[in-house]
C-alpha positions as CSV (number, residue, x, y, z in Angstrom):
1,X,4.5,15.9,27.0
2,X,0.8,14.8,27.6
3,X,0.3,11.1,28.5
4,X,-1.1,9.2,25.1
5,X,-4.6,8.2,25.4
6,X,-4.1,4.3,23.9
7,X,-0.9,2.8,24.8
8,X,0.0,-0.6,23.8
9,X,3.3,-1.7,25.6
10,X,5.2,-4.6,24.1
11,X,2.5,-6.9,23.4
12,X,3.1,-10.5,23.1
13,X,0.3,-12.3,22.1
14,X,0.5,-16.6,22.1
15,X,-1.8,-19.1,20.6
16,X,-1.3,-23.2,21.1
17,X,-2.2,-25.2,18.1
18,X,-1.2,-29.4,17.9
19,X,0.8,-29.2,21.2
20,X,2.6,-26.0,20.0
21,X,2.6,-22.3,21.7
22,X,3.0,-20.1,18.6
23,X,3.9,-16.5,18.7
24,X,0.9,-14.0,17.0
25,X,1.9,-10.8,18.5
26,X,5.6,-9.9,19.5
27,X,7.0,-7.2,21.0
28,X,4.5,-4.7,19.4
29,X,4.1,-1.2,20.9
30,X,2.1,2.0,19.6
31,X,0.5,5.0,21.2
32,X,-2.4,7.3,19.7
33,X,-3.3,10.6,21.1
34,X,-6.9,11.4,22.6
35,X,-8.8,11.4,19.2
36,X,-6.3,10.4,16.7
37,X,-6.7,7.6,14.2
38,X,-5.2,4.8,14.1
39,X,-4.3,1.8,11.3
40,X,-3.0,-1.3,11.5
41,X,-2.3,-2.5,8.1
42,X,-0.2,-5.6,6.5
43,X,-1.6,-8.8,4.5
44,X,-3.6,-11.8,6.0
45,X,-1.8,-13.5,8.6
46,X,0.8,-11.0,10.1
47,X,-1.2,-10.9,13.1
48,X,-2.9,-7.2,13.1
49,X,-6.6,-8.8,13.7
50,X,-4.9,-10.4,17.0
51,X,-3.9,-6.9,18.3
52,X,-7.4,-5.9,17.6
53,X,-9.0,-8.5,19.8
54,X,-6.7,-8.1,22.4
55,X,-7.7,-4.5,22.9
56,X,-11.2,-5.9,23.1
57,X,-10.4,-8.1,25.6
58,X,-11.2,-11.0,23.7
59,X,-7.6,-12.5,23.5
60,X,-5.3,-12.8,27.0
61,X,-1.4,-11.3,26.7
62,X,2.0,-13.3,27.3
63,X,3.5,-10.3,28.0
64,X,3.0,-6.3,27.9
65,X,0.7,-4.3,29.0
66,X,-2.6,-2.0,27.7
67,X,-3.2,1.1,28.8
68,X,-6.5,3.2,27.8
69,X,-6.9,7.0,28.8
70,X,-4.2,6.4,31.9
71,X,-5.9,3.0,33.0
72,X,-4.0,-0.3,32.7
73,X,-6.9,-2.7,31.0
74,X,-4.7,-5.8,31.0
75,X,-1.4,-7.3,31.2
76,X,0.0,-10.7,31.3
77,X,-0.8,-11.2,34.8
78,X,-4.7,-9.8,34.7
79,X,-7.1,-8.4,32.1
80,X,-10.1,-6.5,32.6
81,X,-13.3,-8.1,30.7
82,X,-14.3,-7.1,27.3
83,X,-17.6,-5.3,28.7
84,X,-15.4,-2.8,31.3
85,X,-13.5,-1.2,28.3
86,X,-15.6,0.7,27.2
87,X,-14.5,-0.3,23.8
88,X,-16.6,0.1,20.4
89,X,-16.5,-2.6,17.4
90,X,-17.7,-2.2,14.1
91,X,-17.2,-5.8,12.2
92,X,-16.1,-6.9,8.9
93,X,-19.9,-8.5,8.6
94,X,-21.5,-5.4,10.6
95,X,-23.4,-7.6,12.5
96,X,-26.6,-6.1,12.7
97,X,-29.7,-8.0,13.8
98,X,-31.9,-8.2,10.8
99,X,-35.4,-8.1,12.8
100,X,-34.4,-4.9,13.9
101,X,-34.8,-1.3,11.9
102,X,-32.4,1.1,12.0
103,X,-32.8,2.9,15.0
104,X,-33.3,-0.3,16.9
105,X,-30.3,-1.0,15.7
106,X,-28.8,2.3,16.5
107,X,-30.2,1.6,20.4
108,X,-28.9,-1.5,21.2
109,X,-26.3,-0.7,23.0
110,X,-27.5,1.8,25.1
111,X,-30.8,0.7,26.5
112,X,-30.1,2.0,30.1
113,X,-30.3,5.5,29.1
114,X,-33.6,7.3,29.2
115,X,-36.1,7.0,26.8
116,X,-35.8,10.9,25.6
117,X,-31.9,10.8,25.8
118,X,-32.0,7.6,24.2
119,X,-34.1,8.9,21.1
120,X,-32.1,12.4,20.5
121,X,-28.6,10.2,20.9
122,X,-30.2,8.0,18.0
123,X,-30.9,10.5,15.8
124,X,-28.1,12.7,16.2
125,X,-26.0,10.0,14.9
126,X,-28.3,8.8,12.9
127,X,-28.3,12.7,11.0
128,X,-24.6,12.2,11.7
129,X,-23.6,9.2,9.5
130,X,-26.4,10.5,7.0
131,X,-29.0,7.8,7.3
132,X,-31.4,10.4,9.2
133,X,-34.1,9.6,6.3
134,X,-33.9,5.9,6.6
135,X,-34.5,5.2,10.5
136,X,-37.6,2.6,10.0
137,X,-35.9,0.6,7.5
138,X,-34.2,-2.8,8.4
139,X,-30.6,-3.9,7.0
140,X,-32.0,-6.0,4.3
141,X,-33.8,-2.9,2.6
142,X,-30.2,-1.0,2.5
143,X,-27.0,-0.8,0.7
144,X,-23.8,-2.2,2.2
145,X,-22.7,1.2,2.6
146,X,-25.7,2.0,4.2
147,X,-25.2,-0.9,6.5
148,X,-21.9,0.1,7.4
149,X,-22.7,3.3,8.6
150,X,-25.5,1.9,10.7
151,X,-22.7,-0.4,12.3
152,X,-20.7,2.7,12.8
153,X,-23.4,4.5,14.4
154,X,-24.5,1.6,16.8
155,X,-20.8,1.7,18.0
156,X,-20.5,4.9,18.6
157,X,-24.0,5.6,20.4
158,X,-22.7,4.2,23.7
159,X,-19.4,7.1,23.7
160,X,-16.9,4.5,23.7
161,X,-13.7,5.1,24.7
162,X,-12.0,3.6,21.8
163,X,-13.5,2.6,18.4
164,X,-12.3,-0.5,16.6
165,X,-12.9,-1.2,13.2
166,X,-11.8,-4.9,12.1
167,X,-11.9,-4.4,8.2
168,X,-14.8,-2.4,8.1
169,X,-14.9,-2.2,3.6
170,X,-14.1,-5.5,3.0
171,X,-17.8,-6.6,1.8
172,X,-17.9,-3.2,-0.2
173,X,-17.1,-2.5,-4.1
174,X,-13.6,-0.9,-4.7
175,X,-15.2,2.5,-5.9
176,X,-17.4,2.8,-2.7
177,X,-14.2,1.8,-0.6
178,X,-11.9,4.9,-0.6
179,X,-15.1,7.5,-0.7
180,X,-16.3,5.5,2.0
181,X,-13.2,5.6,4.1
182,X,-13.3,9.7,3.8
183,X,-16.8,10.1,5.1
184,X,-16.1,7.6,8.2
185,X,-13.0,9.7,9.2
186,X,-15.3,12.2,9.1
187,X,-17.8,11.2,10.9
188,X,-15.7,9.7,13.8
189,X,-13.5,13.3,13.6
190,X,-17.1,14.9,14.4
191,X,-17.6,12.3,17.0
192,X,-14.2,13.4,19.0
193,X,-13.6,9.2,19.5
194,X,-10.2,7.9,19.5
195,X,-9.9,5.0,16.8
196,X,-7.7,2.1,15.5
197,X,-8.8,0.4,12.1
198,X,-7.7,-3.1,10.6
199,X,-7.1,-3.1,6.7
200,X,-4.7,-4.7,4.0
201,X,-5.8,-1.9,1.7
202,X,-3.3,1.0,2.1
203,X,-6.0,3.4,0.4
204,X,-8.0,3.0,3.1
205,X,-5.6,3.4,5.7
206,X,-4.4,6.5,4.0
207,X,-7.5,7.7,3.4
208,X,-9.0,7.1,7.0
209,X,-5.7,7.0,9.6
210,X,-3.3,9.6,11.1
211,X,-0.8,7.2,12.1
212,X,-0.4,4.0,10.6
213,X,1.4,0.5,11.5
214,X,2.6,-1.7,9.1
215,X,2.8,-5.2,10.4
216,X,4.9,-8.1,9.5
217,X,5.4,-11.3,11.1
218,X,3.3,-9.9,14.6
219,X,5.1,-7.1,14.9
220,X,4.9,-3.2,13.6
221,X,7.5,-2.7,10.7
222,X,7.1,1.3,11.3
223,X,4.4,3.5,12.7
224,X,4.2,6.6,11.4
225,X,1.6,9.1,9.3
226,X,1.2,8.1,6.0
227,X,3.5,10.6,4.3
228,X,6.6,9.0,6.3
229,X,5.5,5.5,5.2
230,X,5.8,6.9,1.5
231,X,8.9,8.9,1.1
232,X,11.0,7.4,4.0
233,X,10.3,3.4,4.6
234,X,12.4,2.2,7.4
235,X,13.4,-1.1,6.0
236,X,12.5,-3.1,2.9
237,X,9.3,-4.6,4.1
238,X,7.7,-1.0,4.2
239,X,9.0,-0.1,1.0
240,X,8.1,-3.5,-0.6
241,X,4.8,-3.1,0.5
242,X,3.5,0.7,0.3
243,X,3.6,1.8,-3.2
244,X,3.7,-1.7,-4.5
245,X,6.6,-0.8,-6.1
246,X,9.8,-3.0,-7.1
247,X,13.5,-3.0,-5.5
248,X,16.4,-2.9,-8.3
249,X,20.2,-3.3,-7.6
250,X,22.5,-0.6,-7.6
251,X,25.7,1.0,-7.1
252,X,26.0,4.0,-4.6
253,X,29.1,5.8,-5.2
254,X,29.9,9.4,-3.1
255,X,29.9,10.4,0.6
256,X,28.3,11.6,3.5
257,X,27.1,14.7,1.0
258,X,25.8,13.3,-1.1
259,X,26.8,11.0,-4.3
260,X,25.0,9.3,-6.8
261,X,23.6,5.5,-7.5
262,X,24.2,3.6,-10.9
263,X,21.4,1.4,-11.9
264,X,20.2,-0.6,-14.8
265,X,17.7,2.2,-16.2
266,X,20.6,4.7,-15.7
267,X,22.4,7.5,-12.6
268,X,20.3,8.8,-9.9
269,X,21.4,11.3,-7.4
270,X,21.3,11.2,-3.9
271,X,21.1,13.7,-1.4
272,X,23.4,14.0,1.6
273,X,21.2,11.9,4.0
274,X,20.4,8.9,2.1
275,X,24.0,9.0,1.5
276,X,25.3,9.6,5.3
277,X,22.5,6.8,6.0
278,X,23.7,4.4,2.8
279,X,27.6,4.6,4.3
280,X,26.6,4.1,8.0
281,X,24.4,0.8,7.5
282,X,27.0,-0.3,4.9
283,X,28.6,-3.8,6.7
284,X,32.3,-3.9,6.9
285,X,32.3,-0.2,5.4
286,X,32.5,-1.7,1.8
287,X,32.5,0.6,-1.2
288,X,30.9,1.0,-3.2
289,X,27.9,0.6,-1.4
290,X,25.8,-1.8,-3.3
291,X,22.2,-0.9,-2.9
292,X,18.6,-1.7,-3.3
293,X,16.6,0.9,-5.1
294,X,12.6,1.4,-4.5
295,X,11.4,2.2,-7.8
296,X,7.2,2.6,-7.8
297,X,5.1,4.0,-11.2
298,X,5.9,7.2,-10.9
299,X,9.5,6.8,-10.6
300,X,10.1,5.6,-14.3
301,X,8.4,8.0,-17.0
302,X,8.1,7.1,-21.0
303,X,10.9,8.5,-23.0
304,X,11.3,7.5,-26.7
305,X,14.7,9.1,-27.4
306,X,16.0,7.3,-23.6
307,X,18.9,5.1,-24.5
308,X,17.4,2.6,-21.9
309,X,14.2,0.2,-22.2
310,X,12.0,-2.3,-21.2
311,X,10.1,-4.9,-22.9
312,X,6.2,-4.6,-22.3
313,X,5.0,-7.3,-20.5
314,X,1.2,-6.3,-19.6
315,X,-0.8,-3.3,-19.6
316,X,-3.5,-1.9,-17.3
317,X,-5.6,0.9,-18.4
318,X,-7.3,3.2,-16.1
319,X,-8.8,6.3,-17.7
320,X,-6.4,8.9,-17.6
321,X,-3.2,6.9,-17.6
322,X,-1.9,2.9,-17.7
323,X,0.3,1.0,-15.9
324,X,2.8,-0.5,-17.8
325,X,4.8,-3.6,-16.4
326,X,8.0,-4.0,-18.1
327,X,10.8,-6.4,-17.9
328,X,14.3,-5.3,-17.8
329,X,17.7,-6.6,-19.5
330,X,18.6,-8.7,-16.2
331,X,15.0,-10.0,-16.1
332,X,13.7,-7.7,-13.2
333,X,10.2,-6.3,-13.8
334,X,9.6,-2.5,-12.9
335,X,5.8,-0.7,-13.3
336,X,5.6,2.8,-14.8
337,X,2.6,5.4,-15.1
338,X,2.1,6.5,-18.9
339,X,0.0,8.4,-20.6
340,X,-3.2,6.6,-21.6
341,X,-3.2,7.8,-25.1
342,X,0.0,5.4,-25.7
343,X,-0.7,2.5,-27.5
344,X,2.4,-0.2,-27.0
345,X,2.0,-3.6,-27.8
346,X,2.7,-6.2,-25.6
347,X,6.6,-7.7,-26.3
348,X,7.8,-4.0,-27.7
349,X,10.4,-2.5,-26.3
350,X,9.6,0.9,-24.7
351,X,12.4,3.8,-23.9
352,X,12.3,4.5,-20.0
353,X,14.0,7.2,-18.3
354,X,14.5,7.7,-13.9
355,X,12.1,10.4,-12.5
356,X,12.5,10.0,-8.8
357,X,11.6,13.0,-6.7
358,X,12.3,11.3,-3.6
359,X,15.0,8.7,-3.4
360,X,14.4,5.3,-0.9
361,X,17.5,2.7,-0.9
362,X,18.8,0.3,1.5
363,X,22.2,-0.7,1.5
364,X,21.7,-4.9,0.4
365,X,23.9,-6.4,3.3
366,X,22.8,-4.0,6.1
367,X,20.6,-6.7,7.6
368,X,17.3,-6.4,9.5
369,X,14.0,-7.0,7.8
């Protein structure tokens, strides 16, 4: 099995604030292949920023250890300086200098070439990221997107050995954002460069990433490719946060093959691993197994003749469908996709009926996060 090109070993990342070491980063590993993409993503605060600048260099380790393309960078004894990494940064702001066009933008970073290499390495990327037209024109006279690929392009003129984007469509409007995060895969796919990106939007990290970290409290919840964070979250902080969808008790009743789980809105089956898995993290081998059940939108589906409902609480339109957030009997509010031609009134009660392809529970005294 081939060495991975960015290995981050059991980081431990400390900060002091009013006489007080507190923990950022704990015990946080991932590895990405030689031009794989990479995403950290999890809300403000749960520390994926700090992993970001200490693969820069910018922030020391309390413990672990970096290793890029089979070279230890730092540890918590010694850490090479930002400027030996051969890293790449695009910012959140872009940072570009605003006396300086486009393709003096582009060259910044690598000034020691020669002149000719230096001009056909400018506008290859500059054809590249689609901004071959716009080379004389300084970052006031563009759009943000337009700034952003310039950003991209000045990181990527110097062949770095890693790419790092810190929350690179933040300052961008939602529609641009996912489209956007598309055409940079792309572009850093054509580019062979290895990457790790920073977001709190999962569309993004879908869209853009191969393998993707959800963080919480400094550390990585599970990192896997996006399909795995969808159908099989490890623990409830996944689930809770990809899909945005809601957890409802529930009943499992069965065995290792298979069963079925009673819940408010009515039976749903479960196959025999989710019920080998329910049984095994079950404490004290009770049973039944009482359960939490990950419900998103298009888990619950409209159904006027359903014996069970939901009062409406909100709508969202969006075009071809809405989102419907309804409260249950017991209180609990659940979202469901609907067809946009529906036309309930807020405080009506609306039939609901299960229609879960892919079943995600957790036993609710299994422990862990």
């Amino acid at each position: 099995m081939p060495l991975p090109y960015l290995l981050l070993d059991h980081l431990c990342v400390n900060y002091e604030a009013a006489g007080h070491v507190h923990t950022a980063v704990r015990d946080l590993s991932l590895s990405l292949a030689r031009g794989e993409i990479g995403c950290l993503l999890g809300p403000s605060g749960c520390g994926k920023t700090t992993v970001l600048r200490a693969v820069c260099g910018f922030e020391p380790l309390a413990g672990g250890r970096i290793v890029l393309d089979g070279h230890e960078v730092a540890n918590a004894q010694s850490s090479e300086p930002p400027e030996r990494r051969h890293v790449g940064v695009v910012f959140q702001d872009y940072a570009l200098f605003p006396h300086l066009d486009v393709a003096r933008n582009i060259v910044f970073g690598i000034g020691r070439m020669a002149r000719g290499e230096r001009q056909a390495r400018v506008e290859m990327l500059a054809e590249r990221v689609g901004l071959a037209g716009a080379l004389k024109k300084y970052p006031h006279e563009l759009s943000g997107g337009q700034q952003q690929r310039v950003a991209l392009a000045r990181a990527l003129a110097p062949a770095p050995a890693l790419l790092l984007l810190d929350e690179p469509f933040s300052n961008l409007d939602l529609d641009l954002r996912e489209r956007l995060a598309v055409e940079v895969r792309e572009i850093i796919q054509a580019s062979g460069a290895t990457a790790i990106l920073v977001t709190h939007d999962q569309h993004e990290a879908f869209a853009m990433a191969d393998r993707i970290g959800v963080m919480h409290a400094g550390a990585i919840a599970q990192w896997s490719p996006a399909r795995e964070l969808w159908h099989a979250p490890a623990n409830r902080v996944v689930a809770d946060f990809i899909g945005r969808g809601a957890l409802i008790p529930g009943t499992f009743r069965g065995n290792a093959d298979g069963g079925g789980i009673s819940l408010e809105l009515g039976e749903l089956a479960v196959s025999p691993g989710l019920a080998d898995k329910l049984l095994r993290s079950a404490a004290n081998d009770a049973y039944p197994v009482n359960v939490d059940v990950l419900l998103r939108a298009d888990d619950i589906a409209h159904d006027p003749a359903s014996p069970f409902e939901g009062t409406l609480v909100r709508r969202a339109f969006r075009g071809a469908d809405q989102l419907y957030t309804l409260r249950l009997a017991s209180g609990r509010e659940v979202i469901a996709r609907v067809d946009s031609e529906l036309a309930h009134e807020v405080g009506e009660r609306v039939g609901l009926r299960l229609s879960v392809e892919h079943p995600v529970a957790f036993a609710t005294n299994a422990g862990g996060v």
